[in-house]
N, C-alpha and C positions, 0 to 999 in steps of 0.2 A: 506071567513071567516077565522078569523087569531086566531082558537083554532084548532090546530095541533092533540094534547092529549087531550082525555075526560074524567073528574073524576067524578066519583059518588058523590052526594050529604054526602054521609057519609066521603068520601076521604077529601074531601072540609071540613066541620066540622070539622074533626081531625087535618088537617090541621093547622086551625084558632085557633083550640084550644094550639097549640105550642105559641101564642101572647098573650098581656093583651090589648086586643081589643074588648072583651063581648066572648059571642055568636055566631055564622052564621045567619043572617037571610035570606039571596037568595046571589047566584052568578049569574052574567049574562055574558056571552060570550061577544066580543067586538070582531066584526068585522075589525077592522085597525087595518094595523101593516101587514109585512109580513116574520118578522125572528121568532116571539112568540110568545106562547098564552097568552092571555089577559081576564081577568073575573074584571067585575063590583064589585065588593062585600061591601053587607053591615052586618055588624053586629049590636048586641045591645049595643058595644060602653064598654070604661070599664068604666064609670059612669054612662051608661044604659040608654045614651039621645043618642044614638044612633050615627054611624061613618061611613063613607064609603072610601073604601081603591081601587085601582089597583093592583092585584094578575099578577105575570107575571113569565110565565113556559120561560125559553132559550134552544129555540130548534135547531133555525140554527145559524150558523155564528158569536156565541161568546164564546171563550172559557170562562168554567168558574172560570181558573185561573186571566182573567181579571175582575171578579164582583168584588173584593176588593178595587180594584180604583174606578170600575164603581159608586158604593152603596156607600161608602166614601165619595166621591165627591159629591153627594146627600149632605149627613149628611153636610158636610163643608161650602157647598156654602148655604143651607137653616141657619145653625143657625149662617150665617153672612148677613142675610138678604136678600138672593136671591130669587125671587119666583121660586124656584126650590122644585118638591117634597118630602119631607128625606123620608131614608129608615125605617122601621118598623124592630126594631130589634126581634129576636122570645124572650122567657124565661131567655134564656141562653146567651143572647148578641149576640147570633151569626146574622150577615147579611142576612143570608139564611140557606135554607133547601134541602134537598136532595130526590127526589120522584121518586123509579124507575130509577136511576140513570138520572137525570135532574135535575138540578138548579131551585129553586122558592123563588122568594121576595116580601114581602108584601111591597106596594109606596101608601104612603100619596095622599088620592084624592082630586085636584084641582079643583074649576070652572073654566067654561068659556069655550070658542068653539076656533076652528081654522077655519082661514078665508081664502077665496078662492080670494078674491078680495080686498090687502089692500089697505087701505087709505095711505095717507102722514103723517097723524094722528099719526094710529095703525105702519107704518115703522119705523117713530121717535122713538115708543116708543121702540119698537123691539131693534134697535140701541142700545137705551140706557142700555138697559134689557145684550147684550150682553157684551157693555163695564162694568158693572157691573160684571159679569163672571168674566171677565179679571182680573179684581183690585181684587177681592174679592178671587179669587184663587190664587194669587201672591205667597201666604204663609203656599200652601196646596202640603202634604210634598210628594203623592203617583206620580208614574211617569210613564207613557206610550208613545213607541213610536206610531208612525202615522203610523199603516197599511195601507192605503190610500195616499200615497205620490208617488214620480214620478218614485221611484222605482218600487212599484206596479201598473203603469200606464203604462211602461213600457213593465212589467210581463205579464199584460193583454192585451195588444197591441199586444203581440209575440203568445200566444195563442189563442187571435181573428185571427190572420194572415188576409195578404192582401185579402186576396179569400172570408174570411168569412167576413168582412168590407164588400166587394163591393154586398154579397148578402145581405145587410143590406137597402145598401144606395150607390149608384155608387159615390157619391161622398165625402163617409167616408171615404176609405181608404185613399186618396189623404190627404185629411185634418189633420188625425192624422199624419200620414209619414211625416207631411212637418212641426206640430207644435211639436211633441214632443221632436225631437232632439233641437230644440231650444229654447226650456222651459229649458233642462237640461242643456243648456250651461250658460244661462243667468239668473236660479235661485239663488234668496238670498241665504247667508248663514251665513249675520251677523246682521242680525235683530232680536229685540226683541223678544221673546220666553215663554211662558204659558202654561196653562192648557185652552184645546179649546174646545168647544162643537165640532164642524167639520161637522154637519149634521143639520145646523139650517134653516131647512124647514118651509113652513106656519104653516104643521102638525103638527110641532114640536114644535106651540108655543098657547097656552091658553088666550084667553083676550073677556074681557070684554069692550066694546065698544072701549075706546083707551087708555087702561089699560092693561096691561100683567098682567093677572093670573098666569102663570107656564111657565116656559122652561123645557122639556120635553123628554126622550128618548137620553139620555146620551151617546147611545152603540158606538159611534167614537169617543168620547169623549179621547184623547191623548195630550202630549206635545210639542207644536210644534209653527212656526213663529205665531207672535198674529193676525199678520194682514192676515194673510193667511184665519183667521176664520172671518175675516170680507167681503174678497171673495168671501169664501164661500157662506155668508150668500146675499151677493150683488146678487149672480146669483141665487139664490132660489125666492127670492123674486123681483128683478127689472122687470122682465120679463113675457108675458104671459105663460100660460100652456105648449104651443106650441113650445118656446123661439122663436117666430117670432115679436113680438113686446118688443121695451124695454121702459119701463116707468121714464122718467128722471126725475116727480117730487117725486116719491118712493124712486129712487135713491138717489138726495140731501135728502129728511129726512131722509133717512136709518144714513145715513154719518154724518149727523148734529147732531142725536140724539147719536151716538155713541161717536161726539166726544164733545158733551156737559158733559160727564164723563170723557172721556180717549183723549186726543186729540192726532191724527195721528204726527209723527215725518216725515219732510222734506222726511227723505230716505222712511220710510214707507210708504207715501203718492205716491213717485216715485215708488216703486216696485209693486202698486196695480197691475197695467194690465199686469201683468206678471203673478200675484200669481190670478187673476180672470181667466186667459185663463188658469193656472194649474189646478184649481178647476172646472171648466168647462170639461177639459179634463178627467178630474178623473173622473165623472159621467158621460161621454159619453160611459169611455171603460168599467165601472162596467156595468154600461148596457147592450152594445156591448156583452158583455162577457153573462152576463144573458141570452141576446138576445137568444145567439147560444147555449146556454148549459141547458138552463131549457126544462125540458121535457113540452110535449104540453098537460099533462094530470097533469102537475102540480098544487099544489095548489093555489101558487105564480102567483100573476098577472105579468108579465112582462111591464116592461115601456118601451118605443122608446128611444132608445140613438140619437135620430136624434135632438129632443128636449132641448138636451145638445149640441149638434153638431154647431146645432144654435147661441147660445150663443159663444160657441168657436168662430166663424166664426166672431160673433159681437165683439166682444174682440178684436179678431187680427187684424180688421180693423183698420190702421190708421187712417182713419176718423172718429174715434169715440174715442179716445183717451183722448181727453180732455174733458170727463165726471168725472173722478177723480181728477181733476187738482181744 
């Protein structure tokens, strides 16, 4: 259950009552998510036909000298047509509120589910959903580096150490040791550059049959290669649960749909399987790292970094190389 902090029904009214959004009429907890707490909430609207909004407490893992970009970026990319949801400013304009020394933001609520099983459909559109981000953030002025880059891949490698890899997975250690000095030999460094989502999971995206409702949950949200965020988004999505299977007709619409907006550049299109087996990496050793460090009485589910591992492993194989091509 991803509500950390419990507030009283009065806390929560008082709360609301900081917005021109009505009333309170229930909050409900929201189970997903594992950095924040999350409440459903609806009020009686401020023309009293009633509204419903995403309340979301930051408990771990984001400072809140970074929600200014975060909540911005919201605002920037929704009133340029993004299905992204803006922020909710309180009375006073400000982006947020202060509770108890924690962070709280009232986000515009979207329809529509996340899918566990996409179609080629629902990929395409994703695709497109993200090159849209791209273009539409070109001219959005706030700027964050990428805490998730190969420095922090790295960082998290030295502090998983070999020992703690192989009680993972006897054949993790080997894998990272062997790809990540040569991800950092042979990573871009003069390609194209953005504002990225960097975390565009299925969870992370809202739709309605093969419609995108919302792009979702911004909090990696930094400036960094473009195409790297479409890496990203290639191993979240091509692949099952497991990463033991990879789905190549997911793959072409993931890619078709994205570049029916933004179309990949020669170099771009060559640095894919580089910048996928970085991103693959990334969430093997955030995992890794989780793996060994979350307590077992945590709240926090822990995920398998073997599930990433996978992926890596598909990556790096020459014989799968001409899936980007």
């Amino acid at each position: 259950m991803a509500v950390y902090t419990q507030l009283a029904a009065e806390e929560l009214a008082a709360l609301i009552g900081h917005f021109d959004v009505g009333e309170l009429v229930s909050a409900k907890g929201i189970a997903e998510g594992v950095s924040n707490s999350n409440w459903l909430v609806e009020t009686t609207g401020a023309d009293g036909t009633g509204a419903r909004f995403i309340l979301t407490m930051y408990e771990f893992r984001i400072e809140v000298e970074d929600l200014p970009f975060f909540l911005s970026l919201l605002d920037h990319l929704a009133a340029k047509g993004c299905p992204v949801p803006r922020t909710i400013h309180d009375r006073n304009g400000a982006l947020y509120r202060m509770i108890d020394g924690k962070a709280v933001a009232l986000i515009e609520f979207l329809p529509g589910v996340s899918v566990s099983h996409p179609t080629p459909g629902q990929a395409k559109a994703v695709g497109r959903a993200l090159a849209q981000v791209h273009l539409t953030g070109a001219d959005f002025e706030g700027f964050r580096p990428n805490g998730m880059d190969l420095f922090e891949s790295r960082r998290l490698a030295t502090a998983c150490g070999h020992d703690g890899m192989l009680r993972i997975d006897p054949a993790l250690a080997d894998l990272v040791e062997r790809e990540l000095p040569g991800l950092e030999a042979r990573w871009p460094t003069d390609l194209p550059r953005s504002v990225i989502h960097a975390d565009l999971f299925p969870d992370n995206v809202l739709m309605l049959g093969e419609s995108v409702t919302g792009l979702i949950d911004f909090y990696f949200a930094c400036t960094d290669i473009t195409a790297y965020d479409v890496a990203v988004t290639h191993a979240a999505w091509c692949f099952d649960h497991e990463g033991q299977n990879f789905n190549p007709a997911i793959s072409a619409a993931l890619l078709e749909g994205y570049e029916s907006l933004r179309p990949l550049s020669t170099e771009e299109r060559a640095a894919l399987p580089v910048l996928a087996r970085g991103a693959a990496l990334r969430f093997t050793l955030s995992r890794a790292y989780d793996w060994l460090n979350t307590p077992a009485d945590a709240l926090v589910m822990r995920k398998s970094p073997m599930a990433f591992a996978r992926r890596l492993a598909f990556y790096a194989d020459p014989a799968n190389s001409g899936i980007f091509a």
